[in-house]
C-alpha positions as CSV (number, residue, x, y, z in Angstrom):
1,X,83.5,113.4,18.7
2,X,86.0,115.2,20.3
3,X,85.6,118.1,18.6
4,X,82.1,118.2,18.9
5,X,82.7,117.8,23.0
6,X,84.8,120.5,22.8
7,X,82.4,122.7,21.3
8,X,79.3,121.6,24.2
9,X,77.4,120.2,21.7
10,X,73.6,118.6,23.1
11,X,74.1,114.6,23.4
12,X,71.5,113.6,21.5
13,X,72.9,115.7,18.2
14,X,76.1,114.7,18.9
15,X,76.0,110.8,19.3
16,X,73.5,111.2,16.3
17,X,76.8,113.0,14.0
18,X,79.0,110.8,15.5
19,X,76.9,107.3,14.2
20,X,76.5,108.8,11.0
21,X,80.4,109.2,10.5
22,X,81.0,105.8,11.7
23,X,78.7,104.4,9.6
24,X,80.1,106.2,6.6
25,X,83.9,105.6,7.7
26,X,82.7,101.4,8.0
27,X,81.6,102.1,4.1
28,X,84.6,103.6,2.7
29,X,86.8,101.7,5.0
30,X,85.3,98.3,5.9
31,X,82.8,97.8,2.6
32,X,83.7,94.1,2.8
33,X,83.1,93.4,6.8
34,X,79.9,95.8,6.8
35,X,78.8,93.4,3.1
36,X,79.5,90.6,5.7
37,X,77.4,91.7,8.4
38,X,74.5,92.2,5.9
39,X,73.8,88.5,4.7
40,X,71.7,90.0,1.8
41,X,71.2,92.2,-0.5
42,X,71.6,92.7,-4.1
43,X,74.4,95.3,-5.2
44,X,77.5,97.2,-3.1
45,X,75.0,99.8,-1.9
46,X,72.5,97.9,-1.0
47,X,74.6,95.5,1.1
48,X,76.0,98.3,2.5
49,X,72.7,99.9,4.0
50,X,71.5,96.4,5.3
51,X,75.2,96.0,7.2
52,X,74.9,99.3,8.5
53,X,70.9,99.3,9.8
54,X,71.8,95.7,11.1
55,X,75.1,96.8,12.8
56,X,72.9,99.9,14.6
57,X,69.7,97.9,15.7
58,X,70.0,94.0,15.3
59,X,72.3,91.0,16.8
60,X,76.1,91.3,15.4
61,X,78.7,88.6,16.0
62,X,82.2,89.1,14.1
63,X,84.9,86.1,14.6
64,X,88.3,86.9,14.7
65,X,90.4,84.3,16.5
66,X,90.8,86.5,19.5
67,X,87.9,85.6,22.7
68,X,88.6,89.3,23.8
69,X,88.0,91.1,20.6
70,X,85.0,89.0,19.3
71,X,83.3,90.0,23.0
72,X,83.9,93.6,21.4
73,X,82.8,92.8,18.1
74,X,79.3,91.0,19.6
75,X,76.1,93.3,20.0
76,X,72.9,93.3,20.0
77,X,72.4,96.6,19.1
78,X,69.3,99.0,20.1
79,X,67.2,95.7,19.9
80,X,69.2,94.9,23.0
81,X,68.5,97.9,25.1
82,X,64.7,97.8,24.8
83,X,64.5,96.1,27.7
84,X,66.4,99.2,29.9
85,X,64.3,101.4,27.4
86,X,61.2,99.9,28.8
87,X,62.6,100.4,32.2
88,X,63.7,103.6,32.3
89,X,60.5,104.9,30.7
90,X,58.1,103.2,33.4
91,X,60.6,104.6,36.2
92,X,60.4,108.1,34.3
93,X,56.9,107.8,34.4
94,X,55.7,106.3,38.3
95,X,58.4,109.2,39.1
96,X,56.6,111.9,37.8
97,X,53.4,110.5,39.1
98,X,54.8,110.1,42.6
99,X,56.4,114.0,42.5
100,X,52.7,116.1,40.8
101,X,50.9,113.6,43.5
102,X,52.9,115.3,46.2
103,X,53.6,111.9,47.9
104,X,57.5,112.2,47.9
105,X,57.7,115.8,49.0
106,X,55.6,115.0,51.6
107,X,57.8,112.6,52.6
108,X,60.5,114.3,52.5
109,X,58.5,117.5,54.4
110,X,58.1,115.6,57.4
111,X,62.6,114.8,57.9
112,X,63.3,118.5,57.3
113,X,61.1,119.6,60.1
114,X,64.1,118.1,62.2
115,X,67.2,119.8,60.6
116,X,68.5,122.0,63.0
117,X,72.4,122.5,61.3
118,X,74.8,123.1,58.2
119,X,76.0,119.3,58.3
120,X,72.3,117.8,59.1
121,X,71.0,119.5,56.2
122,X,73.3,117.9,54.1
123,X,73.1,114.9,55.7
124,X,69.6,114.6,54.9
125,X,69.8,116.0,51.4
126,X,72.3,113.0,50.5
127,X,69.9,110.2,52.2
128,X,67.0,112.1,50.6
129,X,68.7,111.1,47.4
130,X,69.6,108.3,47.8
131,X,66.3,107.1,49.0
132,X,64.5,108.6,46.1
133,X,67.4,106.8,43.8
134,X,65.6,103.7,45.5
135,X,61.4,104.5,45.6
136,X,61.8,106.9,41.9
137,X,63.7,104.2,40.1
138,X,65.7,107.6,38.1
139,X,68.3,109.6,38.6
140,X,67.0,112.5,37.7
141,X,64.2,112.7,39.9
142,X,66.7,111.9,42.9
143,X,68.6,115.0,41.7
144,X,65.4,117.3,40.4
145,X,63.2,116.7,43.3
146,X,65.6,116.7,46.2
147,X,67.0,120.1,44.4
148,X,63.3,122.0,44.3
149,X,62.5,120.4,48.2
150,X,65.8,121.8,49.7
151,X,66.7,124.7,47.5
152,X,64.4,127.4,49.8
153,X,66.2,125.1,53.3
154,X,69.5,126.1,52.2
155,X,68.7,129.5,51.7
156,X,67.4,130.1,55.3
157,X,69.9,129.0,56.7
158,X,72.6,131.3,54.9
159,X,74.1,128.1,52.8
160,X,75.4,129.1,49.6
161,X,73.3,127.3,46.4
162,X,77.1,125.1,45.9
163,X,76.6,123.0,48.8
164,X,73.4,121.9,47.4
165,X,74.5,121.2,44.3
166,X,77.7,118.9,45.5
167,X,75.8,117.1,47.8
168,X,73.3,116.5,44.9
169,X,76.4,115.3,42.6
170,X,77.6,113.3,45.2
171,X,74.7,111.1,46.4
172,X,72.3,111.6,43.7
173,X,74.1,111.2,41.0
174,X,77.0,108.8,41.7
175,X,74.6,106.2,43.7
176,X,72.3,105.7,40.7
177,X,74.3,103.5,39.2
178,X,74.3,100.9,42.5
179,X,70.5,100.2,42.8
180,X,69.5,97.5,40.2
181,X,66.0,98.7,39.3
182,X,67.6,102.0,39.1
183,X,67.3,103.4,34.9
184,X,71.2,104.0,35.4
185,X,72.2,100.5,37.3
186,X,69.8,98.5,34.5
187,X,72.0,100.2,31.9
188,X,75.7,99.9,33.6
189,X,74.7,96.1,34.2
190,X,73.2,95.6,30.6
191,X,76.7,97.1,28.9
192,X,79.1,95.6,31.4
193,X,77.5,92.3,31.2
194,X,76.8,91.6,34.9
195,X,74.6,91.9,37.4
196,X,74.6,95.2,39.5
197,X,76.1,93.6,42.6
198,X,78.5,91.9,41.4
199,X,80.4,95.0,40.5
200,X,78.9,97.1,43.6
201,X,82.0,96.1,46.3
202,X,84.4,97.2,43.7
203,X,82.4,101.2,42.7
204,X,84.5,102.7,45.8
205,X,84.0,106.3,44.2
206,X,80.0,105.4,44.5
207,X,80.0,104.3,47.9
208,X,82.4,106.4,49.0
209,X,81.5,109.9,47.9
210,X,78.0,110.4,49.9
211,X,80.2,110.0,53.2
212,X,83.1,112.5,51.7
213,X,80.4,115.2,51.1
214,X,78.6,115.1,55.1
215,X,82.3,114.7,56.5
216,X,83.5,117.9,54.9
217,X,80.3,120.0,55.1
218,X,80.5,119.2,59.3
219,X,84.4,118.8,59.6
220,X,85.8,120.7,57.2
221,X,84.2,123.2,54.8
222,X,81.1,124.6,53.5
223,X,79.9,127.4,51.5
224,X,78.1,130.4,53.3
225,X,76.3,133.4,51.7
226,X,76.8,136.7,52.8
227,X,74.4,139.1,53.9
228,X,73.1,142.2,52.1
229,X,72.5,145.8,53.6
230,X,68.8,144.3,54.8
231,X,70.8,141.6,56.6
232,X,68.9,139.1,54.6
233,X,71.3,136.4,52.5
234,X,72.0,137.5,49.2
């Protein structure tokens, strides 16, 4: 996996190469534990397919003596995700309807009319995220939409294409994970075991970086584009 990181590899084809090894690493190394898993099955090879398919997609529960290691060793597999599968794809879905019906752009047309400087533009990029991290139930729309809405904004007003795409990392992206309904807080709170808010107080980076990015684009810092011979931004 690392090597296949290292070399920018697409997800999808990587996690795919990297379940394949560890499936056939469990067979040459764990062909008891993966005969185990299976429950039945006549012959080695035939065990070993069941343990594998069951490991991938169906309840697993190993015992081992130790309360902290069988909580590793206990899954439920894809099975268990369809319910954050079933969320994510009707959040993916009234998204897309919501953004070709116009309805959250014109929304989000009628706070822009209002921006009249660098750090309020920012400012209401990051709540424009965060509010469509709410209403679009995806994190990609609260990054994809904001991004097409404001990109043209940011131009106008001589603000390099950087600010736009921190303030997007920093309130669309990292707040995703806080609002339960949200494709990325169902998943967080279906691996970590625990409802969204219980762990909410504690995601200081989450909370945090949306007020880090409007301090330092009106205190401190932000990228400006320079004009061209015309005297229009480059």
């Amino acid at each position: 996996m690392v090597v296949l990181i290292s070399k920018k590899m697409p997800a999808i084809p990587a996690i795919t190469i990297g379940a394949i090894l560890g499936a056939i690493f469990a067979l040459i190394l764990q062909p008891g534990l993966v005969q185990e898993v299976a429950q039945y099955g006549d012959g080695i090879w035939e065990k070993g397919f069941v343990g594998i398919m069951t490991t991938m997609y169906g309840d697993i529960s190993i015992t081992t003596g130790n309360e902290v290691v069988d909580g590793l060793l206990t899954s439920g597999g894809m099975g268990g995700m369809l319910g954050t599968v079933w969320l994510i794809l009707s959040a993916m879905i009234f998204g897309g309807v919501m953004e070709r019906s116009g309805m959250l752009k014109r929304i989000a047309e009628s706070v822009i009319s209002g921006i009249n400087s660098a750090g309020a533009l920012v400012a209401t990029t990051a709540g424009t995220c965060v509010f469509f991290n709410i209403t679009a139930s995806d994190q990609y729309l609260a990054i994809v939409v904001p991004g097409k809405m404001y990109a043209d904004v940011y131009k106008d007003k001589g603000l390099a294409p950087e600010n736009l795409s921190r303030t997007l990392e920093d309130s669309g992206t990292v707040t995703s994970a806080l609002i339960p309904w949200n494709t990325c807080g169902a998943y967080h709170s279906k691996v970590l075991g625990g409802d969204t808010f219980t762990y909410l107080p504690y995601a200081f980076f989450n909370l945090i970086s949306p007020f880090m990015t409007v301090i330092f684009s009106i205190f401190i810092f932000i990228f400006r584009m320079l004009k061209d011979s015309k005297g229009t931004y480059a």
